[in-house]
Structures are given as C-alpha cells and as structure tokens.
N, C-alpha and C positions, 0 to 999 in steps of 0.2 A: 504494500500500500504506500503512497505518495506520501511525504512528508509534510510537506507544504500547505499551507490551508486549503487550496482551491483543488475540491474533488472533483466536479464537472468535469465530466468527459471532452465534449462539446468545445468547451471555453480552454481548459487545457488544452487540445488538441491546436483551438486557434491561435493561443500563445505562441505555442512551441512552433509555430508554421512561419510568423510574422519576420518580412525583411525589414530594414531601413527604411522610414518614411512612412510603411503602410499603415492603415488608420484603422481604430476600431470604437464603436460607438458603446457608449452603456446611456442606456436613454429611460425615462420614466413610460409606465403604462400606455403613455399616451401616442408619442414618440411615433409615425409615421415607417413605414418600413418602405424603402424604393423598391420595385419589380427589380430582381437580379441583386438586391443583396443580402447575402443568408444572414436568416433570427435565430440566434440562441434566446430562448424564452425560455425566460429564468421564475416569471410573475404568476403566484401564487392566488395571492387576493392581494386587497387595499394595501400598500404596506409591506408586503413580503413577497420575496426582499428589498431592502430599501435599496436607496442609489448609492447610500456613504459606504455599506457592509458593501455593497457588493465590488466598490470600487477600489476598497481597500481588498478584498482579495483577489485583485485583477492587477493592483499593486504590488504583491507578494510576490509576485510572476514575471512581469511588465517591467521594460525597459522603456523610460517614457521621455523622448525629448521634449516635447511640446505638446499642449492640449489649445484645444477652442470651446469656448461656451458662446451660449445665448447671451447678447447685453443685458437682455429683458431679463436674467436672472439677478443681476446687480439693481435694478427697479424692483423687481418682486421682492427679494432678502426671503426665498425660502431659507430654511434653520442648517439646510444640506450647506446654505452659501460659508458657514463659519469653518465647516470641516473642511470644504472646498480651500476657504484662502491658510488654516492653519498647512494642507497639507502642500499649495504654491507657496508658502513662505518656509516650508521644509525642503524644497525641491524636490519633492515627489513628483511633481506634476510638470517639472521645465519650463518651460518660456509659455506666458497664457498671450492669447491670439481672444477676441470679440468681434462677432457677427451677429448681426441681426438673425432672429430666428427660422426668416424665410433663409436668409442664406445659409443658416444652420444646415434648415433639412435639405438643401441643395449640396451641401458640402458630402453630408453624409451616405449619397449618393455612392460617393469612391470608396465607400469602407468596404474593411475584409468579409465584415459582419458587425451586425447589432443586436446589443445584447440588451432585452428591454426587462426590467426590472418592475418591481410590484409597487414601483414611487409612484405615490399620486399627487406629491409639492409641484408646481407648475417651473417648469423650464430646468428641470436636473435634469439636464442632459451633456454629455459630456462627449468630444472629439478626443480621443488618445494617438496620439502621432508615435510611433514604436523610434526606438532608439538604439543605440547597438551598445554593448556593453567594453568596447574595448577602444 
C-alpha cells in the first residue's frame, strides 16, 4: 500500500503521468467540465470533499510551479481563500496568475483532467501548472 496520503487510483495515476507545464484542475461541485477533458469525480454530497483536503493531498504528490484562480474568488472571501493564501505564502502553490472566471473555464479547457470536489463555497477553483522537481 502507498505511503502517501493520496489513495485515488485515478488522481494518482494523473500525478505520476504529468510533464512540465501540464495543468490540472481541482474545481468545486459546480465547476463546468469541457467535452474532451477527463473528470476525476471525487464529490460525495455538499461538502465532501472539500476543495482545501483535497488540495492538500494533491499537494502531497504535486510539483506545483504556478496556479490561477478566479479574481471573483478574492471578491467572494470564501473561508477556502485563507488556506488558499496561507498555502501561496508557503510556496506551495508558486507564482499565483488571476483570471476572470469566464476565462477561468476557458483556460481549463487544456487541462490533463479535472478533479471536481464536493465544495459548494462559490469560485474554489483552482488551475495547478505541474513543475519539475529538479
């Protein structure tokens, strides 16, 4: 058995695949999926799992140069935004990029995959840009 937190077969699998630059989505319940890019569908009900768990074990795994949010998330102040900047002021998260949210779901178009979570806070959605460890 895997040591690591992140048991998902699924999500593991799209870790350990990712090169340089590719981009991977962890999005709330609501979160749009484009034709042609594969869901890992993680959401349970309201709630489970949220956006911050799941991002933190997506972090456990993930090499992250850069992310993009919604601006509209810095307007809203869902409660995910605090864990959000504690974890860009740890450098977890690399260089933050803001888009409007139409161009959010436009961006999220080129992802590997989007991983939609049981969040129902409006605009936890998050672009992950992979990064190389060396």
């Amino acid at each position: 058995m895997k040591k690591t937190p992140l048991l998902n077969v699924a999500l593991s699998r799209l870790i350990a695949s990712l090169g340089h630059g590719d981009k991977v989505v962890i999005g709330d319940a609501g979160l749009p999926v484009p034709p042609g890019v594969e869901l890992i569908d993680l959401a349970l009900t309201h709630g489970i799992p949220d956006f911050i768990s799941t991002l933190n074990v997506v972090l456990s795994e993930m090499q992250v140069e850069s992310h993009v949010l919604a601006q509209e998330i810095l307007e809203k102040k869902p409660s995910a935004l605090v864990a959000l900047d504690k974890l860009n002021a740890e450098g977890a998260l690399g260089r933050r990029e803001l888009l409007s949210h139409e161009q959010f779901k436009v961006l999220s178009r080129q992802a590997r995959a989007i991983v939609r979570t049981g969040e129902c806070q409006p605009y936890c959605n998050i672009v992950l840009v992979a990064g190389v460890t060396f």
